[in-house]
PASEBA-1860 file (N, C-alpha, C; in nm, 3 decimals):
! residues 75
1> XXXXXXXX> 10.210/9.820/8.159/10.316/9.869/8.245/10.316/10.022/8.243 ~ 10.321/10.098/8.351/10.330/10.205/8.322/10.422/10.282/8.290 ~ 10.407/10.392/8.264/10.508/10.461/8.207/10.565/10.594/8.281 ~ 10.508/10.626/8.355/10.537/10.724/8.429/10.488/10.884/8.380 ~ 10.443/10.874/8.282/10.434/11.056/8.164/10.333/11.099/8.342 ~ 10.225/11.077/8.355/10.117/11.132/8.485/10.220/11.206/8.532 ~ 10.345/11.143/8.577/10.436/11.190/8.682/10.467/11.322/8.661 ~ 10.505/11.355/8.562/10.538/11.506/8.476/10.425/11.629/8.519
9> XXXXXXXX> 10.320/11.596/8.535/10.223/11.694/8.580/10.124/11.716/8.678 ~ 10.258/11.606/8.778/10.206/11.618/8.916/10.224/11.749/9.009 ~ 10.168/11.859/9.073/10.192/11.952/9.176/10.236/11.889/9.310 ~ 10.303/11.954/9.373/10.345/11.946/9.517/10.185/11.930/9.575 ~ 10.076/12.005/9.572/9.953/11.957/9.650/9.861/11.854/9.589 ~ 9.927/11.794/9.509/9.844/11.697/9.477/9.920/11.538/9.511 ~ 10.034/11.576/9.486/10.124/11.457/9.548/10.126/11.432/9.743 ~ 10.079/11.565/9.788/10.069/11.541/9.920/9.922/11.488/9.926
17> XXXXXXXX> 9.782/11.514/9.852/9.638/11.457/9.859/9.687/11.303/9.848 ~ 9.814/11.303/9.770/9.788/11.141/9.745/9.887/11.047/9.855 ~ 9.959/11.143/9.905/10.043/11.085/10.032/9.963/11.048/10.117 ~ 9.857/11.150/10.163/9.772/11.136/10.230/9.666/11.027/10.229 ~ 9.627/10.995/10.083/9.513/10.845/10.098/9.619/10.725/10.153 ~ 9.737/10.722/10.143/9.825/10.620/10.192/9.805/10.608/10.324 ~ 9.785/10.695/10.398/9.808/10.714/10.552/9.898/10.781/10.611 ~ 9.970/10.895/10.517/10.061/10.981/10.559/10.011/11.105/10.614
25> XXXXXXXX> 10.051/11.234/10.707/10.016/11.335/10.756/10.067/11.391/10.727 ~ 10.056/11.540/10.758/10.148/11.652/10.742/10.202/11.663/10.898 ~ 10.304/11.645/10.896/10.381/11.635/11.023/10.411/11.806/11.075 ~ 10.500/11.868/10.983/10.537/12.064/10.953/10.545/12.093/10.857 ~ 10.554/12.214/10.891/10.592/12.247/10.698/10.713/12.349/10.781 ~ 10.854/12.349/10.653/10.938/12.440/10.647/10.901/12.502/10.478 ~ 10.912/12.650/10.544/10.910/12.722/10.380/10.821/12.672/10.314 ~ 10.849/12.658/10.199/10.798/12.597/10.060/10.751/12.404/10.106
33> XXXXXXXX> 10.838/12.366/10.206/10.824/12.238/10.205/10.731/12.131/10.302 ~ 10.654/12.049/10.278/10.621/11.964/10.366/10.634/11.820/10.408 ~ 10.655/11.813/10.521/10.736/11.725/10.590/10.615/11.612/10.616 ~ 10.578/11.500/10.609/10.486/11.398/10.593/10.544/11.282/10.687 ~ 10.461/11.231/10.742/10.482/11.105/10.842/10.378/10.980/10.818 ~ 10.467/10.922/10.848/10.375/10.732/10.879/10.376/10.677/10.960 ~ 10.290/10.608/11.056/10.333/10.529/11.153/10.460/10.398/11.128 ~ 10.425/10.349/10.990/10.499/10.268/10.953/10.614/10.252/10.864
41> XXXXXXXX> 10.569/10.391/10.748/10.688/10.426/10.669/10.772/10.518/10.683 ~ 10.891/10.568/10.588/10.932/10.644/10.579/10.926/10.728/10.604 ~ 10.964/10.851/10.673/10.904/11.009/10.656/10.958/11.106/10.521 ~ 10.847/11.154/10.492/10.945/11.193/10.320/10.886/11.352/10.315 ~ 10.970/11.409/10.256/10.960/11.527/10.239/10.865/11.621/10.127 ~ 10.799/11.665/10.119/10.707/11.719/9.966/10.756/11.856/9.922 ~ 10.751/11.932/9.798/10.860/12.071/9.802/10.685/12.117/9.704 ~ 10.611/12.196/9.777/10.526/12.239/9.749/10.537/12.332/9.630
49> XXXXXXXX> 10.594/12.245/9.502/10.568/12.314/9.397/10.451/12.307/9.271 ~ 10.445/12.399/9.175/10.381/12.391/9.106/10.354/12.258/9.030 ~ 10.450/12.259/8.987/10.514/12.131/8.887/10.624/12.027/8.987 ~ 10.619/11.965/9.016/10.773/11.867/9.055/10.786/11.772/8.948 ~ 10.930/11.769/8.969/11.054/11.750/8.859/11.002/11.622/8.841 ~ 11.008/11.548/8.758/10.971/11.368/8.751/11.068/11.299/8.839 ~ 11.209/11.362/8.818/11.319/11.247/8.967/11.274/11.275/9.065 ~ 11.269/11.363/9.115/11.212/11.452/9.237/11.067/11.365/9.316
57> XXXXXXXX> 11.000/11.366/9.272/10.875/11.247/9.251/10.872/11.110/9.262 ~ 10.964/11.080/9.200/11.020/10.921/9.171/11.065/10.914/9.303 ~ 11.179/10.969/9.323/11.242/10.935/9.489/11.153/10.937/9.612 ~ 11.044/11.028/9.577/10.978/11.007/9.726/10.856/10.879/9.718 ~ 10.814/10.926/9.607/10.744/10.757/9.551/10.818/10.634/9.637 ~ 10.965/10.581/9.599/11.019/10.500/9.612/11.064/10.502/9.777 ~ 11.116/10.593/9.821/11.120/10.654/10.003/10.960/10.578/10.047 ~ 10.866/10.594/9.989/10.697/10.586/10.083/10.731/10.405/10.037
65> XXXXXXXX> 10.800/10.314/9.945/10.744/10.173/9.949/10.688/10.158/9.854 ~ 10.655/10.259/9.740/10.555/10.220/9.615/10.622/10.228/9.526 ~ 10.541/10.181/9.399/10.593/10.167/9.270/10.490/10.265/9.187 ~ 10.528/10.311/9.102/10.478/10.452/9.020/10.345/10.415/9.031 ~ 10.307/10.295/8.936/10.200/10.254/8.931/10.115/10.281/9.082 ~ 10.121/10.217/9.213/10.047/10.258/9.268/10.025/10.419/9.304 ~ 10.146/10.449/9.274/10.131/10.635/9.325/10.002/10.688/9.249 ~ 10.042/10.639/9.108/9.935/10.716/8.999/9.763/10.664/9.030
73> XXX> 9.780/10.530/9.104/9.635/10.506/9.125/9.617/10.598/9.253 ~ 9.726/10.636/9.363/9.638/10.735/9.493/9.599/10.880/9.377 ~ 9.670/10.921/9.300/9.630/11.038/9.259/9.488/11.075/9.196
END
């Protein structure tokens, strides 16, 4: 079962590489942030940081339909 620790030292551009093997786009970017689309899911937001927060992560994880576990396998 996983545990989530990966989550802790995920970047904002690496969580969007992995939005992206899902089938998500970069829709815009405001500021710091990018805005991601699906034909089928959610649209969720990414905050192009260094580090993102582990909740921060978790929620958009859970917004896209996945469970940690698969997030950590797109990464």
């Amino acid at each position: 079962m996983p545990d989530g620790r990966r989550l802790r030292d995920v970047s904002g551009d690496q969580a969007i590489r992995a939005f992206e093997r899902l089938g998500y786009r970069i829709a815009r970017v405001k500021g710091s942030h990018v805005i991601m689309e699906h034909p089928e899911r959610r649209a969720i937001v990414i905050p192009r940081h260094r580090r993102l927060r582990p909740g921060t992560l978790l929620g958009r994880i859970k917004d896209a339909g996945l469970t940690v576990e698969e997030f950590e396998n797109l990464l």
